[in-house]
DODO-10991 format. One record per residue (C-alpha): x, y, z; residue in three letters. Coordinates in Angstrom, 1 decimal, decimal comma, padded with zeros to 4 digits. Layout:
// DODO-10991
+--------+--------+--------+--------+
|      u |      v |      w | residu |
+--------+--------+--------+--------+
|      X |      Y |      Z |    ALA |
...
+--------+--------+--------+--------+
END
This chain:
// DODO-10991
+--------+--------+--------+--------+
|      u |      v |      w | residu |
+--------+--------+--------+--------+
| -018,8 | -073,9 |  010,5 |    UNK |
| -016,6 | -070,4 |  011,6 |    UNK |
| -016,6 | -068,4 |  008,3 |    UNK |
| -013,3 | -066,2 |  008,6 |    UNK |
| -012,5 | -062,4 |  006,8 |    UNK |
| -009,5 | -061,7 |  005,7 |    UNK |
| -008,5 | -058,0 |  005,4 |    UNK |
| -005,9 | -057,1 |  003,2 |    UNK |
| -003,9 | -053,2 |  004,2 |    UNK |
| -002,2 | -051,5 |  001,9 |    UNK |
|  001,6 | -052,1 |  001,7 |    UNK |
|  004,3 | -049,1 |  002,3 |    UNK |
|  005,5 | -049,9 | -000,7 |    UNK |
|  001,5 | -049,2 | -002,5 |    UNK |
|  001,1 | -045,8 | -000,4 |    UNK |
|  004,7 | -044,9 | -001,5 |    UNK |
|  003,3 | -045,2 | -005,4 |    UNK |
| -000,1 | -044,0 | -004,5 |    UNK |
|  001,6 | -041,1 | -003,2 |    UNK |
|  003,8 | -040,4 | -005,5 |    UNK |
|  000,9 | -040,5 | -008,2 |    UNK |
| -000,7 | -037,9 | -006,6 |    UNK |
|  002,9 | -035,4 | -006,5 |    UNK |
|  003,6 | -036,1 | -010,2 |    UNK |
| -000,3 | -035,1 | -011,1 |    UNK |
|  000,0 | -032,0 | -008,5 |    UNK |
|  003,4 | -031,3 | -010,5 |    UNK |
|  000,9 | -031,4 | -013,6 |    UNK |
| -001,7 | -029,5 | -012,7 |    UNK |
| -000,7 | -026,6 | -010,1 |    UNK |
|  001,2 | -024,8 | -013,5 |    UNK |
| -001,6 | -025,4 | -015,5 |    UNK |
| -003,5 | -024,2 | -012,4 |    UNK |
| -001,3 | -020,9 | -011,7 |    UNK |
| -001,5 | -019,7 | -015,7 |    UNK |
| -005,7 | -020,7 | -015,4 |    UNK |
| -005,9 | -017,8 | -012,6 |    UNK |
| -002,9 | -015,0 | -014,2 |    UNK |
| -005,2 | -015,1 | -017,4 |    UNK |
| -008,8 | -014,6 | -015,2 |    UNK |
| -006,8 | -012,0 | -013,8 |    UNK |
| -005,6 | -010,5 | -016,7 |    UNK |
| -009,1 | -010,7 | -018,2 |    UNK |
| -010,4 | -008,6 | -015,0 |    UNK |
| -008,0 | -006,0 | -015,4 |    UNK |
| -008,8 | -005,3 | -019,4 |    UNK |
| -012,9 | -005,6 | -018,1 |    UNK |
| -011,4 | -002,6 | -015,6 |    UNK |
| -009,4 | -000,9 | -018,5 |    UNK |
| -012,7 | -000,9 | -020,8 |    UNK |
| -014,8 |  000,9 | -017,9 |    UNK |
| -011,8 |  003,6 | -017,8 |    UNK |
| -012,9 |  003,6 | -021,4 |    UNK |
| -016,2 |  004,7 | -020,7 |    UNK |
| -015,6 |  006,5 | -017,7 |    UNK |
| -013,1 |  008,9 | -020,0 |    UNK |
| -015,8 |  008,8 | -023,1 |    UNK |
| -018,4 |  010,3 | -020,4 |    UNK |
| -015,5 |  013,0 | -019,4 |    UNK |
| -015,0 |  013,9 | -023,2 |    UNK |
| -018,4 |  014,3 | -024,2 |    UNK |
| -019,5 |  016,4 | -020,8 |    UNK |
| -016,3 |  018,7 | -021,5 |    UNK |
| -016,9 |  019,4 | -025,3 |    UNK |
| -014,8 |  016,6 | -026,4 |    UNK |
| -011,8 |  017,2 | -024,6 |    UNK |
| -009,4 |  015,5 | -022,2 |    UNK |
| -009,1 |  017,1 | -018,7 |    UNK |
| -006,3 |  019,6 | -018,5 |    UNK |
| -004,0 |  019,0 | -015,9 |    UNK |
| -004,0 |  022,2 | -013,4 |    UNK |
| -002,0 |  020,2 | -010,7 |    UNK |
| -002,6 |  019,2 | -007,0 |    UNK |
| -006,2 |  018,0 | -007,2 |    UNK |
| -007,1 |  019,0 | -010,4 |    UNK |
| -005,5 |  016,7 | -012,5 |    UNK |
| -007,6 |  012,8 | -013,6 |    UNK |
| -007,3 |  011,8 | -010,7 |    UNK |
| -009,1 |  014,6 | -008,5 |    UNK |
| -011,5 |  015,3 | -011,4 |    UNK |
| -012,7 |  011,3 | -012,6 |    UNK |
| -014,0 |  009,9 | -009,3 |    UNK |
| -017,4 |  011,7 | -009,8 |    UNK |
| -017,4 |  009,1 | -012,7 |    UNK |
| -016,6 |  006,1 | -010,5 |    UNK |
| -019,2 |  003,7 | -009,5 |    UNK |
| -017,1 |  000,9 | -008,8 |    UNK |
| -013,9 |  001,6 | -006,7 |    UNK |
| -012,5 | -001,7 | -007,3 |    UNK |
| -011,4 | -000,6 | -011,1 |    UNK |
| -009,1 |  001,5 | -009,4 |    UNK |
| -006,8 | -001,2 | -008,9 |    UNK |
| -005,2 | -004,7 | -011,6 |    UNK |
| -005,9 | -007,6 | -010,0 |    UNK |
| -001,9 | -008,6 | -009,9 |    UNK |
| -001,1 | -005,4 | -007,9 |    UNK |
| -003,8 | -004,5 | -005,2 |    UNK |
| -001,4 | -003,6 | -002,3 |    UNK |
|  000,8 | -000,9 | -001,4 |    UNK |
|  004,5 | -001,1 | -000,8 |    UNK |
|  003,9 | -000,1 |  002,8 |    UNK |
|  001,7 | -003,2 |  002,7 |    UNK |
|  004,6 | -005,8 |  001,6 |    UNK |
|  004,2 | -005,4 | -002,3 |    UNK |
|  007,1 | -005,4 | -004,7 |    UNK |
|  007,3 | -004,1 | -008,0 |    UNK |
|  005,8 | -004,4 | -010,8 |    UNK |
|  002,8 | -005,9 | -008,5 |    UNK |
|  002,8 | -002,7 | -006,3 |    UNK |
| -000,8 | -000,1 | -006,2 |    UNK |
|  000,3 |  003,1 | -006,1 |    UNK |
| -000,2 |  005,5 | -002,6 |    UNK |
| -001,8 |  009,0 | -004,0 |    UNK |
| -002,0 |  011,5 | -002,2 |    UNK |
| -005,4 |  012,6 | -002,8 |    UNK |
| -006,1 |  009,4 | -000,8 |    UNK |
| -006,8 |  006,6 | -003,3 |    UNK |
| -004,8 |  003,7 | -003,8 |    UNK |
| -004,4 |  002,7 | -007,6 |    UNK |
| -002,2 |  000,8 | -010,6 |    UNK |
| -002,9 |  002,4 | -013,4 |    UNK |
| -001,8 |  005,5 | -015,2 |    UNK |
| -002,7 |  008,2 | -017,7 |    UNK |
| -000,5 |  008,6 | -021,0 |    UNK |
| -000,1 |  012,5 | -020,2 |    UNK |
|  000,3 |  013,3 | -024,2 |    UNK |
| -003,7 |  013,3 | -024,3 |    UNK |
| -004,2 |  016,2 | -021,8 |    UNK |
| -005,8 |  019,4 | -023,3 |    UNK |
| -003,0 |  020,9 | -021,3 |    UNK |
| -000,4 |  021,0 | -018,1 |    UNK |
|  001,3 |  023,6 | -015,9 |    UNK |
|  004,3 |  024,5 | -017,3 |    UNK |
|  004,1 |  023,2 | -020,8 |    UNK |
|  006,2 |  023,8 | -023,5 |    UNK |
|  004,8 |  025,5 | -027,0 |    UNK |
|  006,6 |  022,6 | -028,8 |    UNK |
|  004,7 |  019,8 | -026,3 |    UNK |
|  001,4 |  021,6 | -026,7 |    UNK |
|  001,1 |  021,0 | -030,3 |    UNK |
|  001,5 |  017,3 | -030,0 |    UNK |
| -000,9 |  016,5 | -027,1 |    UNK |
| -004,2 |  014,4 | -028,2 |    UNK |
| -006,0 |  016,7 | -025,9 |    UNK |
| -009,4 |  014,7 | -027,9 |    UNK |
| -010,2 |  011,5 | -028,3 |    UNK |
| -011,9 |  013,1 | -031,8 |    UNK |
| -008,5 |  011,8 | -034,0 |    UNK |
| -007,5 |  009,9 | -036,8 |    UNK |
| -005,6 |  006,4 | -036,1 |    UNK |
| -007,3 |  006,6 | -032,0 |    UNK |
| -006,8 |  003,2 | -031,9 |    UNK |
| -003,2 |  003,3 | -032,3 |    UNK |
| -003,3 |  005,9 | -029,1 |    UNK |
| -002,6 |  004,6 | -025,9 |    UNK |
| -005,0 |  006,5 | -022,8 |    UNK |
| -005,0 |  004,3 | -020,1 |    UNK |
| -002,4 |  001,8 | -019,0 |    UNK |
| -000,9 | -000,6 | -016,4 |    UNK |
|  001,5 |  001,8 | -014,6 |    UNK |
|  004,0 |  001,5 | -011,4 |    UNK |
|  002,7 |  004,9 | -010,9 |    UNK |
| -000,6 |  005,9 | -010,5 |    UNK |
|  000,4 |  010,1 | -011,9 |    UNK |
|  000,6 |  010,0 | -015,4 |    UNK |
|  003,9 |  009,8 | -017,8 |    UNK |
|  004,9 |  011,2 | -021,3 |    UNK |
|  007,0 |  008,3 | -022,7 |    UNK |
|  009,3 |  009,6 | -025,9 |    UNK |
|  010,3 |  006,8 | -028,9 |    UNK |
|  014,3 |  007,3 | -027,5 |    UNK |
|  013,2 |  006,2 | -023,7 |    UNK |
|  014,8 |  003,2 | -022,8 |    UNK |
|  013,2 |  000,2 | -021,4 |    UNK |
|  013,7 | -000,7 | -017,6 |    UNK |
|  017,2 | -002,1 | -016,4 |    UNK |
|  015,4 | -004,7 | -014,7 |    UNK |
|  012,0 | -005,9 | -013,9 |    UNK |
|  010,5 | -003,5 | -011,5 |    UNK |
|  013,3 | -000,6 | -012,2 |    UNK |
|  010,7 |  002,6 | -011,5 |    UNK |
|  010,8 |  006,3 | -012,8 |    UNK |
|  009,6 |  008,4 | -010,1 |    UNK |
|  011,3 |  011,5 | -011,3 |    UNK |
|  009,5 |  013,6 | -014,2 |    UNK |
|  010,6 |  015,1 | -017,3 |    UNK |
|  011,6 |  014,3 | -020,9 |    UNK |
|  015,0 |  013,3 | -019,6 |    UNK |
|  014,0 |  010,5 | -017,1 |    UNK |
|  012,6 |  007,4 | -019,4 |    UNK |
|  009,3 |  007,4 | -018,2 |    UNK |
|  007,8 |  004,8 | -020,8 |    UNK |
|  009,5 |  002,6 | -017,9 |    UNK |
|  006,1 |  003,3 | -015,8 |    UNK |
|  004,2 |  001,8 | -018,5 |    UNK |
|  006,4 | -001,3 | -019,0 |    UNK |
|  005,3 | -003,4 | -016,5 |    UNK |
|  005,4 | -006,8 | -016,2 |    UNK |
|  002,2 | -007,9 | -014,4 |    UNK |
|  000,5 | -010,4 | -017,2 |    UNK |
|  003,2 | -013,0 | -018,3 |    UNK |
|  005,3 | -010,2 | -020,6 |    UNK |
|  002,1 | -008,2 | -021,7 |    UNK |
|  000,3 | -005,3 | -020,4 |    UNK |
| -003,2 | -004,3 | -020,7 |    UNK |
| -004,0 | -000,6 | -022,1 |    UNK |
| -007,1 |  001,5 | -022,6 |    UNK |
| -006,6 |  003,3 | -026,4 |    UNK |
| -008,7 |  006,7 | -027,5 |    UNK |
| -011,5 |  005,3 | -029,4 |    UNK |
| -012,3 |  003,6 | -026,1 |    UNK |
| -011,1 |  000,2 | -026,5 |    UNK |
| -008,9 | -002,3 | -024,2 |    UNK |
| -006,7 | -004,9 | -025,6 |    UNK |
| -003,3 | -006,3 | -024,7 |    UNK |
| -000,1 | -005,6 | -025,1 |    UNK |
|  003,2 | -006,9 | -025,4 |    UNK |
|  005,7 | -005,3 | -023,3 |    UNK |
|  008,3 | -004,4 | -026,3 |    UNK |
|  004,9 | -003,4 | -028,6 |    UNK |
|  005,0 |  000,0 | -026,6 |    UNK |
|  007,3 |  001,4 | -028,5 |    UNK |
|  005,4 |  000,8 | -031,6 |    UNK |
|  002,2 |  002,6 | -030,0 |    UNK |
|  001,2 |  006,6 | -031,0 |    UNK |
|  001,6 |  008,3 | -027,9 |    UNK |
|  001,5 |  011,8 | -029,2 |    UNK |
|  001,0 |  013,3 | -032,6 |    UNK |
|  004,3 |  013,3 | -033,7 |    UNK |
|  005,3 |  010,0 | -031,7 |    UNK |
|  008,5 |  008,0 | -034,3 |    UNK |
|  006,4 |  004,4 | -033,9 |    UNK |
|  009,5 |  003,2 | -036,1 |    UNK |
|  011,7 |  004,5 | -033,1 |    UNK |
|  015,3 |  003,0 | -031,9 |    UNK |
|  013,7 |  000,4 | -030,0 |    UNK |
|  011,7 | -000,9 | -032,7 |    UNK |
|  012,3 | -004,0 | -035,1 |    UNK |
|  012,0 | -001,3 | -037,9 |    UNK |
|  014,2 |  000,9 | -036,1 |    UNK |
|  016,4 | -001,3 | -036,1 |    UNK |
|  016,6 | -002,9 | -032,4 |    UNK |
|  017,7 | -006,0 | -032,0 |    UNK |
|  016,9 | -008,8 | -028,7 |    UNK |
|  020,7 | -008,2 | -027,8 |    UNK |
|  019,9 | -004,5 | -027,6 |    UNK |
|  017,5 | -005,2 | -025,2 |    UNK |
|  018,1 | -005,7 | -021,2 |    UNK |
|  018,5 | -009,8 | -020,6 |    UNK |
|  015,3 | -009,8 | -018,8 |    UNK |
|  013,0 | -008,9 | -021,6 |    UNK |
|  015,8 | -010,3 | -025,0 |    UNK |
|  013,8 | -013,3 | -025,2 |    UNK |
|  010,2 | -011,8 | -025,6 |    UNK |
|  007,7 | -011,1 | -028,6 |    UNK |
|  010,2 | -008,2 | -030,5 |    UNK |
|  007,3 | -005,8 | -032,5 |    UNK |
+--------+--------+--------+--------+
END
């Protein structure tokens, strides 16, 4: 007796729904994915923040508590805080790594300096001892130590489009548009705009004086004590008054602080 097989193939019409099982679970699972690896990113740059923490708490304490004063070209943080640096890597947030010369756009873009590192963070330039040119009225409200009452309120450290430093003021406005850079300096020029960054879905990541990182979002800068006599009730606060509408339309619909 012949004993026959029978073999059964898929139909077109089967692959078609196999197939299309397989889209609508990628559909699922590639956001899910996407946020998964911003947030270990995001993680990565506050685990870089807190070792600018330290590196600036070993600063302090070698230089009798005090911040580095800025005597320009080479001797400002970032000519005098490599000797600090074990790990280069912490030089640069995850989200921005390359240059614009290398095809990045803002706010994902590492800063050229000219001392020859590449980097995408910045210094809040109110907690220098001092700076070249300084007014008498500015040099009274630098930190200039990390040694103060409501430190954690004090922003050091932060995600920056430039990797200089800034002195943001309460009356700064926020960026027109997402990746609108300040490269000019001065009271005049906005420059809380090099701290508002959008690199972690609305938030940024900052390094405060008593050492510690945590994360921000993007309107709470306002709220933050950047120099002694810093108005954290400021125009562009909710108890300032500021309103979403008051805000550009790319950044009306986030957290309002």
């Amino acid at each position: 007796m012949t004993i026959t097989h029978s073999h059964k193939a898929f139909t077109l019409i089967e692959l078609l729904v196999v197939i299309s099982i397989i889209a609508l679970l990628m559909a699922i699972l590639m956001p899910a994915l996407s946020r998964a690896k911003d947030e270990t990113k995001a993680v990565i740059c506050l685990s870089n923040l807190h070792q600018w923490g330290l590196i600036f708490h070993f600063y302090t304490s070698d230089y009798r508590g005090l911040f580095p004063a800025n005597a320009g070209g080479s001797q400002n943080w970032v000519g005098l805080c490599p000797k600090y640096v074990t790990n280069m890597k912490i030089w640069l947030c995850p989200k921005a790594k390359k240059t614009q010369a290398q095809g990045a756009r803002q706010p994902f873009v590492a800063h050229e300096h000219w001392l020859g590192i590449n980097g995408s963070y910045g210094l809040n330039d109110w907690v220098l001892s001092t700076w070249p040119g300084i007014s008498e009225e500015d040099q009274r409200i630098l930190w200039t130590t990390p040694n103060v009452r409501g430190a954690a309120r004090a922003p050091m450290f932060l995600d920056s489009s430039i990797m200089y430093l800034a002195n943001p003021r309460e009356t700064n406005p926020p960026p027109a548009y997402e990746g609108d850079v300040v490269y000019a300096t001065g009271s005049a020029s906005g420059e809380m705009k090099r701290f508002c960054v959008n690199r972690h879905n609305e938030h940024s990541n900052a390094v405060f004086l008593d050492f510690a990182a945590a994360r921000l979002g993007l309107k709470q800068l306002w709220t933050l004590k950047w120099h002694r006599q810093f108005d954290t009730g400021g125009p562009w606060t909710t108890a300032g008054g500021a309103t979403p509408d008051d805000w550009p339309h790319w950044m009306r619909n986030m957290k309002d602080y």
